[in-house]
C-alpha positions as CSV (number, residue, x, y, z in Angstrom):
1,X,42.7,108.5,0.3
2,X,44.7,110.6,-2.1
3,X,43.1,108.8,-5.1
4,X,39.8,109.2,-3.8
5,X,39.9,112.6,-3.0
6,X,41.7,113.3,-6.7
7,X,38.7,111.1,-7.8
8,X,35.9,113.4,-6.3
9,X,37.5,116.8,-7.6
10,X,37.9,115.2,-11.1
11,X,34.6,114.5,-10.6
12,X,33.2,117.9,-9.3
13,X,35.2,120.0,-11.5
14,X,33.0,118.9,-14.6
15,X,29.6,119.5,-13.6
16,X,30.7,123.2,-12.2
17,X,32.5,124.1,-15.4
18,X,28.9,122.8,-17.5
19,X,26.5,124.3,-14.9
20,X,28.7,127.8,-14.3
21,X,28.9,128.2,-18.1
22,X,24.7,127.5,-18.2
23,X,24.3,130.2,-15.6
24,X,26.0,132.6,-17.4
25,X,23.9,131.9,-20.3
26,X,20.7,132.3,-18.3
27,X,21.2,135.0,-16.8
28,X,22.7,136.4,-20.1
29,X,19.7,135.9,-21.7
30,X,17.4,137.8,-19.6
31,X,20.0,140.7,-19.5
32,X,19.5,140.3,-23.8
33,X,15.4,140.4,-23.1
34,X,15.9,143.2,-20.9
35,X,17.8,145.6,-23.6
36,X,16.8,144.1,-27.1
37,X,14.7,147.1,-27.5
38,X,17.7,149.1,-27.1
39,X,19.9,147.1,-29.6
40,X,17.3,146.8,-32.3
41,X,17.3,148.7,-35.7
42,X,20.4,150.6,-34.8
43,X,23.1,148.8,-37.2
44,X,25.6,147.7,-34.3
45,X,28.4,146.1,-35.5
46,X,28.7,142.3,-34.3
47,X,32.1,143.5,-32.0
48,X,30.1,146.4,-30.0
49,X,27.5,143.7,-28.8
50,X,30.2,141.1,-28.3
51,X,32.2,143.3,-26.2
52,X,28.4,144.2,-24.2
53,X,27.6,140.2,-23.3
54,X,31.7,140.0,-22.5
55,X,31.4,143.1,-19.7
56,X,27.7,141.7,-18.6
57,X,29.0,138.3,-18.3
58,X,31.7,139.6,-16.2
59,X,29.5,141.2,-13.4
60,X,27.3,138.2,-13.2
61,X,30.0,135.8,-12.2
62,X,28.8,136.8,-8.2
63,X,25.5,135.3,-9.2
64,X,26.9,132.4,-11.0
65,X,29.1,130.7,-9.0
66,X,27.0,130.2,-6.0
67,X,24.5,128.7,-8.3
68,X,27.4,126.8,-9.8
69,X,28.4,125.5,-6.3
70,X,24.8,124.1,-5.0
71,X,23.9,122.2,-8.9
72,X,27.4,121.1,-9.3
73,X,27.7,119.1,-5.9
74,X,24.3,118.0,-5.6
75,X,24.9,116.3,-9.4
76,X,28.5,114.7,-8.2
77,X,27.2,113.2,-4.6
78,X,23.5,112.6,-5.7
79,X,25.3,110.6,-9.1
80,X,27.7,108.7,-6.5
81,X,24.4,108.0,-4.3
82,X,22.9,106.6,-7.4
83,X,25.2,104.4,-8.4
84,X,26.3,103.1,-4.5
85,X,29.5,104.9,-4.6
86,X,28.9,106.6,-1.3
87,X,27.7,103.4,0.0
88,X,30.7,100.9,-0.9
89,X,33.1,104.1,0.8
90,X,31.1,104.4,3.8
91,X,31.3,100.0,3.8
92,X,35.3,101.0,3.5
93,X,35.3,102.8,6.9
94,X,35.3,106.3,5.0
95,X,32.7,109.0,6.7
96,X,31.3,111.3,4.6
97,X,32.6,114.3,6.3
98,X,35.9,113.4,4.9
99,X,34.3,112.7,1.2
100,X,33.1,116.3,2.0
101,X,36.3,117.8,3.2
102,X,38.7,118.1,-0.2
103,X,35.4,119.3,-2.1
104,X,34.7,121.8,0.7
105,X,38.2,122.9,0.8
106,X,38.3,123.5,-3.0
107,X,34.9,125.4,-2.9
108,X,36.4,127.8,-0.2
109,X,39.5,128.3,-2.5
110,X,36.6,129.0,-5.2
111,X,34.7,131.7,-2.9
112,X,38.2,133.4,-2.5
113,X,38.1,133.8,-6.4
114,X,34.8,134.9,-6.8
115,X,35.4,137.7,-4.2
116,X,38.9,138.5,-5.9
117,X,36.8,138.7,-9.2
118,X,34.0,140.4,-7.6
119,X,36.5,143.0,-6.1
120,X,38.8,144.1,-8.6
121,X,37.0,142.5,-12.3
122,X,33.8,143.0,-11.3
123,X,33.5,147.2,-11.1
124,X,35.8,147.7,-14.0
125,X,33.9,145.7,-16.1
126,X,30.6,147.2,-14.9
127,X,31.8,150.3,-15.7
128,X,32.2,149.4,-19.3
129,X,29.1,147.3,-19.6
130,X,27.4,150.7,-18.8
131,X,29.7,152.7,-21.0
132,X,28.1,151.0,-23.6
133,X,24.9,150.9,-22.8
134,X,24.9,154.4,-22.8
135,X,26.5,154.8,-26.1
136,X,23.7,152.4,-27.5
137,X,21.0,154.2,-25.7
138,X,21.8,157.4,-26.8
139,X,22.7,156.3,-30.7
140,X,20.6,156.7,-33.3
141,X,18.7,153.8,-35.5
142,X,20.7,153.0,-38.5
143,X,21.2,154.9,-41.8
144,X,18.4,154.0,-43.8
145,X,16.4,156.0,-46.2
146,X,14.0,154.0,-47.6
147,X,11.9,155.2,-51.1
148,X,8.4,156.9,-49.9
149,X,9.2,157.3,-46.2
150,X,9.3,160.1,-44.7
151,X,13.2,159.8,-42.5
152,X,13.9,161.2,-39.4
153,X,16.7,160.0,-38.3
154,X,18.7,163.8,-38.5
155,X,18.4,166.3,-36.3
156,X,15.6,169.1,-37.6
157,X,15.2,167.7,-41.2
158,X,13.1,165.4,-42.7
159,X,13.4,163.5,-45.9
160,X,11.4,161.8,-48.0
161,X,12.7,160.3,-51.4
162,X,10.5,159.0,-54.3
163,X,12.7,156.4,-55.7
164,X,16.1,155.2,-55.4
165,X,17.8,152.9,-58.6
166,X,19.6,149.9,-58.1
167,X,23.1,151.6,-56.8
168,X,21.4,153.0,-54.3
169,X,23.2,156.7,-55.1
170,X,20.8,158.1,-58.0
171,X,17.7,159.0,-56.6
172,X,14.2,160.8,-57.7
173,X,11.7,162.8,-56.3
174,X,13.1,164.6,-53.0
175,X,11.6,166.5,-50.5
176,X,13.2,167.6,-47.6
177,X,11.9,169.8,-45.1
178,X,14.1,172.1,-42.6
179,X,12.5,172.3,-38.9
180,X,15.5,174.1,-37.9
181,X,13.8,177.1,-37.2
182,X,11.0,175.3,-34.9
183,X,8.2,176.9,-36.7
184,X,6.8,173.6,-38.3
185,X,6.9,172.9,-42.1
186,X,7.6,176.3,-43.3
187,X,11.1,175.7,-45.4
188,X,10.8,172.9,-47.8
189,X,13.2,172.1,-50.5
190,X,12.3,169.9,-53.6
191,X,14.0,168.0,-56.6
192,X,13.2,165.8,-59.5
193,X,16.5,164.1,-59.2
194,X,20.0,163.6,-57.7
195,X,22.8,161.5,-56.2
196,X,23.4,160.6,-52.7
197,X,26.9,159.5,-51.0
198,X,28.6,159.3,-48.0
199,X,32.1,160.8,-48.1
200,X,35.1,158.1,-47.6
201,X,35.8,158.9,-44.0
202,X,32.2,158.2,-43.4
203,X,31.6,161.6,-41.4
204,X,29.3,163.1,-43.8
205,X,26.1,162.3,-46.6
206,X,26.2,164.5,-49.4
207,X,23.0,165.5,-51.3
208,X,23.4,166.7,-54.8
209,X,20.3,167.8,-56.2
210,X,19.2,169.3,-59.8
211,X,16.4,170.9,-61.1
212,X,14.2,172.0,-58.1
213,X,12.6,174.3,-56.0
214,X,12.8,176.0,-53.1
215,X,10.2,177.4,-50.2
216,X,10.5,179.5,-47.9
217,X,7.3,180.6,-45.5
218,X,9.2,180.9,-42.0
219,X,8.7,184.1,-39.9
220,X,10.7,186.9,-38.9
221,X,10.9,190.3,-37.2
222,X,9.9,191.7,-40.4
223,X,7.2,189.1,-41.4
224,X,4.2,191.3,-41.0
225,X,5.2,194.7,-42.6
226,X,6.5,192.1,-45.3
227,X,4.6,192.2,-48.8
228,X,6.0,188.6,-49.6
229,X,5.3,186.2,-47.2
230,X,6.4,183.4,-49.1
231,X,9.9,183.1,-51.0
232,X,10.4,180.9,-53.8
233,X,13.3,180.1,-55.7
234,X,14.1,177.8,-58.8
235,X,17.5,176.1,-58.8
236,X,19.2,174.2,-61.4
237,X,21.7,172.3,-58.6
238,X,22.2,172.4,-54.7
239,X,24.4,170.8,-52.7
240,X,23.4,169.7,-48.9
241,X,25.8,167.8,-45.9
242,X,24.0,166.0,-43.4
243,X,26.7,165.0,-40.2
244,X,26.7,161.0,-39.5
245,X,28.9,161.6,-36.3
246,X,25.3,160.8,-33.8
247,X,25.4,157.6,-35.7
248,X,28.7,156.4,-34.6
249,X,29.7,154.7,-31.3
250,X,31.4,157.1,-28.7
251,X,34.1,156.3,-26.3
252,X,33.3,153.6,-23.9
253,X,34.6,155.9,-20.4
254,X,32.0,158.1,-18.8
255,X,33.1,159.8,-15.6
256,X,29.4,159.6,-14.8
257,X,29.3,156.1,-13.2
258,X,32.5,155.9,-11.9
259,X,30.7,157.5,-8.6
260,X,28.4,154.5,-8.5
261,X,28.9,151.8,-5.8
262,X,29.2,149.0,-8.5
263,X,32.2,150.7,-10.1
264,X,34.0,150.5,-6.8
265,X,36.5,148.3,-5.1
266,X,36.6,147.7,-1.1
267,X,39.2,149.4,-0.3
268,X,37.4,152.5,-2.3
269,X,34.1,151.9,-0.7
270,X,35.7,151.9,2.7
271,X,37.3,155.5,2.1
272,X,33.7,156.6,0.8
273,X,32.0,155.4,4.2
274,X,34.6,156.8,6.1
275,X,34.1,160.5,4.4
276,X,30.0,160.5,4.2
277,X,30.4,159.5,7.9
278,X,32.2,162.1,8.8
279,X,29.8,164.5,6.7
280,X,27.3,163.3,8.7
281,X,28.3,164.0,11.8
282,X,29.8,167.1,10.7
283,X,26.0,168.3,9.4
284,X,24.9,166.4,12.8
285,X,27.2,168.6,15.0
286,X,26.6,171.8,13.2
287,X,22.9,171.8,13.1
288,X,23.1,171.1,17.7
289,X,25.8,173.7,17.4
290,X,23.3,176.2,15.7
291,X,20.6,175.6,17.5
292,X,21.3,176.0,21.0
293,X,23.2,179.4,19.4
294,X,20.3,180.5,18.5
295,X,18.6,179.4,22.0
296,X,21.0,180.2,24.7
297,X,18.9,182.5,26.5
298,X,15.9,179.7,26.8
299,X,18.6,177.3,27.8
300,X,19.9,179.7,30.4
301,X,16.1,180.3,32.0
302,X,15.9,176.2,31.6
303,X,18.5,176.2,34.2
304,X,17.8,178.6,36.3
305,X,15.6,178.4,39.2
306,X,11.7,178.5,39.4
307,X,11.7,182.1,41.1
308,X,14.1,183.5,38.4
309,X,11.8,182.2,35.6
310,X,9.1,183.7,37.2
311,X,11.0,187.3,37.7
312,X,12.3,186.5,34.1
313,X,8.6,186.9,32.3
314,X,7.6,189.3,35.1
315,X,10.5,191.7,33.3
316,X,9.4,190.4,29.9
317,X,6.1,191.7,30.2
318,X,7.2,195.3,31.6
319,X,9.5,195.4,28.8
320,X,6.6,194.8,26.2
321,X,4.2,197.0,28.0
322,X,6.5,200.0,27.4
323,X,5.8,200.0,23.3
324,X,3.1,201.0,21.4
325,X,0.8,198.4,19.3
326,X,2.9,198.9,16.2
327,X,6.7,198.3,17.5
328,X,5.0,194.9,19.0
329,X,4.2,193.8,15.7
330,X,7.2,194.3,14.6
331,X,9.0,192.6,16.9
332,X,6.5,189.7,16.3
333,X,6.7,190.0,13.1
334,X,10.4,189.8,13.3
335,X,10.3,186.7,15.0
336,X,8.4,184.9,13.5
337,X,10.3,184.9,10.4
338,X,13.6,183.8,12.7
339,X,11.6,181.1,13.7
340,X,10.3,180.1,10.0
341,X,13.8,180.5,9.1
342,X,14.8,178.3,11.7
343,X,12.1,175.7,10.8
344,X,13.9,176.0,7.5
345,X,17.2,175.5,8.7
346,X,16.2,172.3,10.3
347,X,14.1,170.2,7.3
348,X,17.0,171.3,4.8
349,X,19.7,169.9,7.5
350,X,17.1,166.8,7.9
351,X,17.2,166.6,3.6
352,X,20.5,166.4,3.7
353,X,21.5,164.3,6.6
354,X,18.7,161.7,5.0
355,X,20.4,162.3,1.6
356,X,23.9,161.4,3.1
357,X,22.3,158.2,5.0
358,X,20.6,156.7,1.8
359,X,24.2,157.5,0.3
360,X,26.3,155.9,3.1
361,X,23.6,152.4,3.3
362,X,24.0,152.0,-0.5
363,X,27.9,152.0,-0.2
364,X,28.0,150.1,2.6
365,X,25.3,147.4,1.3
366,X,27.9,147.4,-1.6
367,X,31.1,146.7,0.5
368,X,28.8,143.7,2.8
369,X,27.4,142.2,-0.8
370,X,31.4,141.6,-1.7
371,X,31.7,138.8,0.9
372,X,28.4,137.1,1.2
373,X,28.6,136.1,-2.3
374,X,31.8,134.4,-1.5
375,X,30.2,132.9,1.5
376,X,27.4,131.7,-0.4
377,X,29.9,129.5,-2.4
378,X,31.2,127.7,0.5
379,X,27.5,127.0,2.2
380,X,25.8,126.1,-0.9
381,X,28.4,123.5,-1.0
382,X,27.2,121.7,2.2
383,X,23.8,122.1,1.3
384,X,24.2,120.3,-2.1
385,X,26.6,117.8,-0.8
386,X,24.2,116.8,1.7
387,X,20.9,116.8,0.1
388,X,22.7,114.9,-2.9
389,X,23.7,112.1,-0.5
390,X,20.6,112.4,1.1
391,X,17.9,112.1,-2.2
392,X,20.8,110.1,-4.4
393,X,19.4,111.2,-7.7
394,X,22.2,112.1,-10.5
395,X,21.3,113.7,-13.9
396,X,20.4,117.2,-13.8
397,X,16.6,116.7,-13.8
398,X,16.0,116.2,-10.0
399,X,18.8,118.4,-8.8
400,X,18.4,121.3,-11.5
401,X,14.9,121.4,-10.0
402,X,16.0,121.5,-6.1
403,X,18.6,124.3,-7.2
404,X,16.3,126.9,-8.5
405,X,14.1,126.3,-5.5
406,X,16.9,126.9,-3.0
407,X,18.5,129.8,-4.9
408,X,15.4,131.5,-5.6
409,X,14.7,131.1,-1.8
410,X,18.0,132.6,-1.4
411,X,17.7,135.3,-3.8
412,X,14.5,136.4,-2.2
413,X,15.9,136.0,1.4
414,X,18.4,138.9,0.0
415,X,16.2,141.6,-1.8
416,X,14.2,141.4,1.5
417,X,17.1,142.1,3.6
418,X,18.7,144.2,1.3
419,X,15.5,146.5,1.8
420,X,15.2,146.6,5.3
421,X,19.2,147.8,5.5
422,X,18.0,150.6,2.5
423,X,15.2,151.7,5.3
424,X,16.9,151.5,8.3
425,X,14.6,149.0,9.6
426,X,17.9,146.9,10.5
427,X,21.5,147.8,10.5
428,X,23.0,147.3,7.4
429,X,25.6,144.3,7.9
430,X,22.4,142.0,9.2
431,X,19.9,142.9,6.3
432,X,23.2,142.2,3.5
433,X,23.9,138.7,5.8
434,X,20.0,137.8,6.5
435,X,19.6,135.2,4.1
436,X,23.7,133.6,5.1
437,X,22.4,133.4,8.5
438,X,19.6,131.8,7.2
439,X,21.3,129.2,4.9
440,X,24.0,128.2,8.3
441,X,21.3,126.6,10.2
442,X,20.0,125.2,7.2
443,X,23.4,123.6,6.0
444,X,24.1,122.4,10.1
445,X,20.2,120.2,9.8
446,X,21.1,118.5,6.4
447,X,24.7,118.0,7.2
448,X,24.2,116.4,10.8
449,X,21.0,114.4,8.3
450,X,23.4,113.4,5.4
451,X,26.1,112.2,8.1
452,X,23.9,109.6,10.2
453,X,22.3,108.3,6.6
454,X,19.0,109.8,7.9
455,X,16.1,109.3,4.6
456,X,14.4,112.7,5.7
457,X,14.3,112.9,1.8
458,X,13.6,109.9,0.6
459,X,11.1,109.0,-1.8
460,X,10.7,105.2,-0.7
461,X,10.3,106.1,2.8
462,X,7.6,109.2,2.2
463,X,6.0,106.2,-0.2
464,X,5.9,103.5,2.6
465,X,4.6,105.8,5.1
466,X,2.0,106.7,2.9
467,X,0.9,103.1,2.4
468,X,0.9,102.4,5.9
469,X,-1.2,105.0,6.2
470,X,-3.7,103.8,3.4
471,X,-3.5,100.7,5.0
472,X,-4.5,102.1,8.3
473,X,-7.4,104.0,7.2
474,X,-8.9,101.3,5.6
475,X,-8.3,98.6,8.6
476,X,-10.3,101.8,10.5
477,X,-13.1,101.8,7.5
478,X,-13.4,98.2,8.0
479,X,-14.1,97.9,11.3
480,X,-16.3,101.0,11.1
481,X,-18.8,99.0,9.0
482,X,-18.6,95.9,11.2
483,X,-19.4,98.1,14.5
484,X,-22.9,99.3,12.4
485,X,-23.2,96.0,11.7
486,X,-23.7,94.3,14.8
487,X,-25.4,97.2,15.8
């Protein structure tokens, strides 16, 4: 049993190394469609957007393994259906719930890694995927001033240059305008000729410029009372610094997302729900506490008997009958802004209390989405196990196709639930484990079916009954004509 059980993971471990790898390619490519825009004409260098897939790759390992799982063990039992394996160890007195136990014993060890990874590897290197991002986002395109377009890649100037020579320093015909002042095209300065550079460091480009001119049309305090509008100068050489340090990357750490849910570990999600919670109830208490402040005397008539509410407004009416028309208003007036104020009080405390819930469901949808995607390494297991015993197809054609439809079923099963727990349409923990409760069911039919060699799934059975059934409608279409016949 030892050498068929070392036989089966030799045998397993293959296909999930191949089909975890192809995941993370796929699903690296469509996080590469998302943000080409982003990485595009901006001159990154090869390591930035190596280090990006290496961090994005990272956080999609929770996504990859499950898929992993259900491809990899419908390949290794539907290959052994294939080829009789299954059948010659059943013939050998060899169930296959005990083919099924090393396998599902080494897919449990590899749930416990994914949620290790997803735990600890997973927010630190979602925190530097975004790091970058926002460097990238926020850089400007690349350095390149091409001859007869106008550039504006620097902040408030724009530059156009005539023609550059071959080493790409000398250049002719430059115009630059200075928008510094936010008052359009009104400073403009122009050369015939002169030599651009970058200074070794790579801080700053240098402009040296010869024989040109000089305009100047901006206004000032001064500009009407002014007799020249316009100042122009001639210049035989100028010297201008443009700063090149928006064009470099910055430091990967931003404080900003380490407050985000994916940048946390359990144990600091747990210490988060535990404070908004108490917030919440806090804000909860408070706002009661206020209230009934504020309404003590209304609470105290509430209690009181029938006859005393009665003598109550009897006394409130004397009291008002004793002051003029204006005083009432006043005191109307007066509370009717303590009861807008009130009204007030309550929406903001409602604001904030909602603010505080959508807070504490993200965190804890965060802290539930830890474990399922271990879980869903271990279920997926049975599910491919059995239907690749039941359907005994190998290759990938057959059970590539069965994979997508079961993870996108999956997939879907969890945005759904994940938005009824973000509406409060269901507690949290059963929107996050919706679609595991829905896969346990689902992995109990097709194992009990995989276990009693039931051909629920087989093609050659669905292709009988079919031609039993042709067979039957025509026997019926037969006798059909004789009946008209005789009659």
């Amino acid at each position: 049993m030892k050498i068929i059980n070392c036989y089966l993971i030799k045998k397993f471990i293959g296909p999930f190394v191949i089909t975890f790898l192809f995941a993370l390619v796929i699903l690296l490519m469509q996080f590469l469609w998302l943000w080409v825009d982003e990485l595009v004409g901006k001159g990154l260098e090869i390591k930035y957007i190596l280090r990006l897939l290496f961090y994005a790759s990272a956080t999609m390992v929770s996504m990859a393994a499950p898929l992993a799982v259900l491809l990899s063990s419908l390949m290794t039992f539907g290959s052994m259906g294939e080829h009789y394996e299954l059948v010659a160890l059943k013939a050998s007195g060899i169930p296959l719930s005990k083919l099924m136990l090393p396998l599902a014993i080494l897919c449990i060890l590899i749930g416990i890694g994914a949620f290790w990874f997803t735990n600890d590897i997973t927010p630190k290197s979602w925190l530097k995927m975004k790091s970058i991002q926002y460097n990238i986002k926020n850089q400007k395109p690349t350095l390149s001033i091409d001859e007869g377009v106008f550039y504006d890649g620097f902040d408030n100037y724009i530059i156009r240059i005539g023609k550059k020579h071959r080493d790409n320093e000398t250049i002719e015909d430059v115009l630059i305008y200075d928008h510094s002042r936010h008052q359009g095209n009104t400073t403009m300065t122009y050369a015939s000729k002169g030599t651009m550079s970058i200074t070794p460091d790579g801080n700053y480009l240098l402009f040296y410029l010869y024989d040109g001119y000089f305009w100047d049309e901006s206004k000032n305090d001064n500009s009407r009372s002014s007799k020249l509008p316009l100042n122009r100068a001639h210049f035989k050489e100028q010297y201008k610094r443009f700063d090149l340090s928006s064009f470099e990357m910055s430091k990967d750490e931003h404080s900003f997302y380490q407050s985000n849910t994916k940048a946390m570990s359990i144990e600091q999600l747990e210490v988060k729900i535990d404070t908004i919670s108490q917030l919440i109830a806090g804000i909860s208490d408070e706002a009661v506490r206020a209230f009934y402040n504020g309404m003590h005397q209304f609470q105290t008539l509430h209690d009181e008997p029938e006859m005393i509410k009665d003598t109550a407004k009897l006394c409130i009416e004397s009291i008002l009958n004793q002051y003029d028309k204006q005083k009432l208003q006043n005191i109307f007036g007066f509370a009717n802004q303590a009861s807008y104020s009130t009204a007030g009080n309550v929406r903001y405390t409602y604001e904030d209390v909602k603010f505080k819930n959508e807070s504490l469901w993200s965190h804890q949808i965060e802290w539930h989405r830890k474990f399922t995607s271990a879980a869903a390494c271990f279920l997926f297991f049975f599910i491919g196990a059995s239907l690749g015993s039941i359907i005994r197809k190998g290759g990938i054609g057959v059970p590539l196709l069965i994979t997508v439809v079961f993870f996108v079923i999956y997939f879907a099963l969890s945005i759904f639930g994940e938005k009824l727990a973000k509406g409060s349409a269901v507690p949290v923990w059963f929107g996050m484990w919706l679609s595991t409760f829905v896969l346990i069911p689902l992995c109990i039919f097709l194992t009990r079916k995989a276990t009693t060699d039931s051909a629920i799934f087989s093609i050659d059975e669905y292709t009988k009954w079919f031609a039993k059934l042709k067979k039957i409608g025509k026997n019926q279409l037969i006798n059909n004509e004789n009946i008209t016949d005789l009659s």
